[in-house]
C-alpha positions as CSV (number, residue, x, y, z in Angstrom):
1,X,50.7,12.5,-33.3
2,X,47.5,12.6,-31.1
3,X,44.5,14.5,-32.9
4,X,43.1,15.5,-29.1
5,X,39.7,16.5,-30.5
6,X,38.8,13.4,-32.1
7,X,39.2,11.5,-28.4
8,X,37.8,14.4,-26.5
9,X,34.5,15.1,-28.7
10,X,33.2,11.3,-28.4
11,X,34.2,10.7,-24.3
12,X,32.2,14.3,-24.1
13,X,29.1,13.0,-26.0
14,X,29.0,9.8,-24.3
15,X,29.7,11.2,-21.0
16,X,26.4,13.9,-22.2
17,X,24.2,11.0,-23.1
18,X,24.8,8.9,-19.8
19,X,23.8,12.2,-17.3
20,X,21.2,13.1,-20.2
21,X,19.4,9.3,-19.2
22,X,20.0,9.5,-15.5
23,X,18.4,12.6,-15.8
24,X,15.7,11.1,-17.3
25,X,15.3,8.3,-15.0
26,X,15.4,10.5,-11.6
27,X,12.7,12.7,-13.4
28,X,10.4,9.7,-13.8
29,X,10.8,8.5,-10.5
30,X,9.7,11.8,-8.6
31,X,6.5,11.8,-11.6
32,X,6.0,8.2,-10.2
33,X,3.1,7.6,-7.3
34,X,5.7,5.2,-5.0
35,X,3.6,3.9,-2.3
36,X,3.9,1.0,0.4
37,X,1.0,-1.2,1.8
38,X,1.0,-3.6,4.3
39,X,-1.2,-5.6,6.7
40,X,-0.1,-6.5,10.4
41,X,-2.0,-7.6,13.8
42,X,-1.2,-5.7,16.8
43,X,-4.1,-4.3,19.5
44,X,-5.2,-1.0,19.8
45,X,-6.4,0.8,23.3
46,X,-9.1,3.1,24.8
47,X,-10.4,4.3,27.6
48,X,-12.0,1.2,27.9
49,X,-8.8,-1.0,27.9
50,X,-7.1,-3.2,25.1
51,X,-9.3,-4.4,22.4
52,X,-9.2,-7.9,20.9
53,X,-6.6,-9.0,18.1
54,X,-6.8,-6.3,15.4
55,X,-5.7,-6.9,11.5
56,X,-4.0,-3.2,10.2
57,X,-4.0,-2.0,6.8
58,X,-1.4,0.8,6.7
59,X,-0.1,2.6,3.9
60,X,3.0,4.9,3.4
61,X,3.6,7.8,0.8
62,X,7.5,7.2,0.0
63,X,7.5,8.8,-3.3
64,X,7.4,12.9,-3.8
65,X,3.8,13.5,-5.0
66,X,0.8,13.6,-3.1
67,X,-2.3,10.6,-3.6
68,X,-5.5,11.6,-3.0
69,X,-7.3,7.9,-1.2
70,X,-10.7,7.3,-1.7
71,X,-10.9,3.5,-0.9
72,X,-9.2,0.8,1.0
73,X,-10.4,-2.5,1.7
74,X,-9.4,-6.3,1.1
75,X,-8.6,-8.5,-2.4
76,X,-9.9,-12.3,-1.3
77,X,-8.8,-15.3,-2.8
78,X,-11.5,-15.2,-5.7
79,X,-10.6,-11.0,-6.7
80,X,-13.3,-10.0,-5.1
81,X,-12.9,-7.0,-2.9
82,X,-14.1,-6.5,0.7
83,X,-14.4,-3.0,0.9
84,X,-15.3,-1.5,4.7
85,X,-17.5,2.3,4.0
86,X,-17.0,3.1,7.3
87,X,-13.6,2.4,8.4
88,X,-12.4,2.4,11.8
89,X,-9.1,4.9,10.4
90,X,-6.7,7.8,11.9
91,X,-8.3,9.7,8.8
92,X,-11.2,10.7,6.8
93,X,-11.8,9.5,3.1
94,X,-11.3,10.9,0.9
95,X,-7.6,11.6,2.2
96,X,-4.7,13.6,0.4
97,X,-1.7,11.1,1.7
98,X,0.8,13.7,1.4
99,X,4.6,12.4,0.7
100,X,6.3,11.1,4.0
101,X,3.2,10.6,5.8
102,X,1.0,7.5,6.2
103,X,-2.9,6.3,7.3
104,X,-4.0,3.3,8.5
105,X,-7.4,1.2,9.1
106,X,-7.6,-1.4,11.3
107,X,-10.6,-4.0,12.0
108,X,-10.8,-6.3,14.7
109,X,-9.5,-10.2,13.8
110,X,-12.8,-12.1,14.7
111,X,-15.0,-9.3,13.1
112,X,-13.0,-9.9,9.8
113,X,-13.0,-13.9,10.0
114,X,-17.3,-13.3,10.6
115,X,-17.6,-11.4,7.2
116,X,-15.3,-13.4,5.2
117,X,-17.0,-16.6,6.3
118,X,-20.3,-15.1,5.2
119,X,-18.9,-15.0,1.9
120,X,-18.1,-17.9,1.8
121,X,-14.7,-18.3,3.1
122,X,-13.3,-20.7,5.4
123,X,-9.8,-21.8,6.9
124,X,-6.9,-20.1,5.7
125,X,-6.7,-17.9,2.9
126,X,-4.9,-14.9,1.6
127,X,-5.4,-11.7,1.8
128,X,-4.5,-8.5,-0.1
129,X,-4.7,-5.3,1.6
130,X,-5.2,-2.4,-0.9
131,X,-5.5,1.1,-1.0
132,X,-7.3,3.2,-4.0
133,X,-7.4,6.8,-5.4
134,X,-9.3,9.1,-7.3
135,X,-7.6,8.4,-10.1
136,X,-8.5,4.7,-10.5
137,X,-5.2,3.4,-9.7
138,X,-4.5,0.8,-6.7
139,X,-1.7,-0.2,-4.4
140,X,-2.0,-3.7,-3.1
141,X,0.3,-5.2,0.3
142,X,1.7,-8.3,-0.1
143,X,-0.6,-11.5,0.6
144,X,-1.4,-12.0,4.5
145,X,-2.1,-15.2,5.8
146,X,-5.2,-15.2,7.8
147,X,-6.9,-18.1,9.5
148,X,-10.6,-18.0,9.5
149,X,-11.4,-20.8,11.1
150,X,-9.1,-19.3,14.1
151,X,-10.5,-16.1,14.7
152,X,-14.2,-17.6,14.2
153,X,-13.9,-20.2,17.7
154,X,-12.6,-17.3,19.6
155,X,-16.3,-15.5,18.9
C-alpha cells in the first residue's frame, strides 16, 4: 500500500522551492535599472525648414524604477568620451527618466564628424552612444558606424 504523505510532502516542497526562486528572480528584475540606448540619423524640422543629417541618441526606461540622467554623450574608439554640456535634447539635465518614457539628444552629422576629427579621428569609426546617472552607473547603445571622412566633404 501507498504511504500518500511521503509522495505528497516532497512534490509540495519542490513545487514551494521552484515559485520560492521565481519569486526571487521577478523581484530582482523590477530592483533592476533596465534601460535601452540607441543611436539613429533621421532630420529634425523648424520653422526654418529641415535641418541637415542628424545623429540621435535616444534612451528608453523599460524597466519599473525611475533613473535620474545626468550625462549623455559619445564612447570613441580609444574610451574616451565625447560628452556635449549643452545638448540640443527634448529635456533638461539632470532628468528623472521615469519607467515607460524616453529622452533623446540629437547633434547634427557634419557638426559631429568636425569635433571628432579635432580629436583626432578620421574615416570610419565606432561609436558608443551612452547615457549616465547620478549614481555613477552607465547604459551604452550598441556600436554605430559613422563615417567621418563623409560628413567632413559635405561641410
Amino acid at each position: 500500500m501507498m504511504n500518500w504523505p511521503n509522495i505528497i510532502i516532497p512534490i509540495v516542497a519542490v513545487y514551494g522551492a521552484i515559485l520560492s526562486t521565481y519569486n526571487i528572480i521577478v523581484q530582482l528584475k523590477k530592483a533592476a535599472f533596465r534601460v535601452k540606448v540607441e543611436i539613429s540619423m533621421g532630420l529634425t524640422t523648424s520653422g526654418f525648414g529641415v535641418s541637415g543629417p542628424t545623429i540621435f541618441l535616444s534612451v528608453a526606461n523599460i524597466g519599473e524604477r525611475a533613473i535620474t540622467l545626468s550625462s549623455e554623450g559619445f564612447v570613441l574608439p580609444d574610451n574616451s568620451h565625447l560628452v556635449f554640456p549643452n545638448p540640443l535634447t527634448n529635456v533638461t539635465f539632470p532628468y528623472d527618466l521615469l519607467p515607460g518614457k524616453n529622452c533623446q539628444i540629437w547633434v547634427e552629422a557634419r557638426i559631429l564628424a568636425r569635433e571628432l576629427q579635432s580629436h583626432g579621428f578620421s574615416g570610419k569609426i565606432n561609436l558608443i552612444g551612452f547615457y549616465g546617472t547620478q549614481i555613477g552607473k552607465d547604459f551604452k547603445s550598441k556600436p554605430y558606424k559613422f563615417d567621418i571622412s563623409k560628413w567632413i566633404k559635405s561641410l
